[in-house]
Structures are given as C-alpha cells and as structure tokens.
N, C-alpha and C positions, 0 to 999 in steps of 0.2 A: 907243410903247415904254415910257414911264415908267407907262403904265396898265396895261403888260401887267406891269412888276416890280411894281406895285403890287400886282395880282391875285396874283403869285407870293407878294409879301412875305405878303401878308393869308392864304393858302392856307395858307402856310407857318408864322405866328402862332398859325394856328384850328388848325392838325394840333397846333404845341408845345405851344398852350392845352388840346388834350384829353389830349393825353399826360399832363402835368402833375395834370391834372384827376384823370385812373385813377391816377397815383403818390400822392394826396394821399389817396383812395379805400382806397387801398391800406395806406397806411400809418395811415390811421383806422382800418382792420379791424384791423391789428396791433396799435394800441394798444389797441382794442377788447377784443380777445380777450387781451394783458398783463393789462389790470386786472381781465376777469375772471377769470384766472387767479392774479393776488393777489388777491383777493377771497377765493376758494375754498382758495387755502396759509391765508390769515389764519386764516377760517373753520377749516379743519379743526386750525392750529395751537391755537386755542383749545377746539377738544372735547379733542386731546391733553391739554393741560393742566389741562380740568376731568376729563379722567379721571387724571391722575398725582395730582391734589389727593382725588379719590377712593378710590383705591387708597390713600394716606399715609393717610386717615382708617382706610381699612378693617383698613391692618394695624398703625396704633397702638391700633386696639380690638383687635384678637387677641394682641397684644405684651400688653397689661394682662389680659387673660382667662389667660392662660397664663403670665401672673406671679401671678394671685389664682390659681389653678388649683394652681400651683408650691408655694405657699405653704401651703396647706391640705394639699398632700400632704406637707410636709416633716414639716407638726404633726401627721397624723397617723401618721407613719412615726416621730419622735419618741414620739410615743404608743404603739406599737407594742413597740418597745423596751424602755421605761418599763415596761411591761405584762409583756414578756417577763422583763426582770433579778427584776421584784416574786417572777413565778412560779418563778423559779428558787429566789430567794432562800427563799419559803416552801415549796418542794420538799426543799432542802437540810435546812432547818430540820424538818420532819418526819425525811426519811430520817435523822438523826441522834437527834429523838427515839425511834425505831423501834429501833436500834441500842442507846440506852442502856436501853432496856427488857428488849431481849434480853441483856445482857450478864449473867454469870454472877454470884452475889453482889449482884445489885442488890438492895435492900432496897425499891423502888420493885414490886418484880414483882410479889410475893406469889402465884405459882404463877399467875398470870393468863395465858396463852397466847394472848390476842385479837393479830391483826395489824391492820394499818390498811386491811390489802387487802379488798374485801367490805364497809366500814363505811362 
C-alpha cells in the first residue's frame, strides 16, 4: 500500500512538475515578447524624437529665411516710398514751374510758348 501512494505521490509530483514546467514556459514567452515590445516603443520612441529635433532644426531655418526674407522686403518697400514722395516732390516742383511760366506778366516768358509736355 505505501508503494502504491508512493507511485500515486510520484505520478502526482511528475503531472505538478510539468505543469509548472508549461506555466514557467509560459510566462518566459510573455516576458519574451514584454521586452521585445519595449525594445520596439524604445526604439521607435527615439526615431520620434530624432524626427521632432529634425523638424525644430527645419523650421528654425525657415523662421530665419523668412525673417531675412521679411527684412529685405521691408527695405525695399521703404525704398519704394522713398522713391515715390522724391517723384512726387519733383513732379510738384515742375507743375509749378509750368504754372509760373504760364502766368500772365511774367517777365520770365518772353513770348516763349514751349510746354514741358513733348520735351
């Protein structure tokens, strides 16, 4: 009788011992496949980040392109201006010489009839 529980105990040891066995199986595959799964968040957390440091290079070089960009058109829209009041000013300056020439009594005339228009 103590040989036949002994067979039972031993039967019974070898069945928990493989059980155990596939639960240990088991839970190596899962940490298996945890670490490869942080492995690959790490991984791709880091192309993230070398692409967000990418992008920050990319658009502090267009931020400064389009401030030198900004700049050149201000001075030249400044020039622009400049240009235009100059033209007005020696527009003025004419149409008023034109004026006193026409004017009656000018002593300037001397029967000269020329206009500035055609010259």
């Amino acid at each position: 009788k103590q040989v036949e529980s002994l067979k039972i105990l031993c039967q019974f040891s070898f069945s928990s011992r493989n059980c155990l066995i596939g639960e240990i199986q088991d839970k190596r595959s899962e940490q298996d496949a945890l670490l490869q799964r942080r492995d690959r968040e790490n991984e791709e957390g880091g192309n993230l980040v070398a692409m967000l440091h990418s992008d920050l290079e990319r658009m502090t070089t267009e931020r400064k392109n389009l401030e030198h960009s900004h700049e050149r058109m201000l001075k030249l829209f400044s020039e622009v201006v400049r240009v235009m009041f100059s033209s007005e000013d020696m527009i003025s300056k004419q149409i008023e010489q034109c004026f006193e020439r026409e004017e009656p009594g000018n002593t300037l005339d001397h029967g000269n009839n020329h206009s500035l228009v055609g010259t």
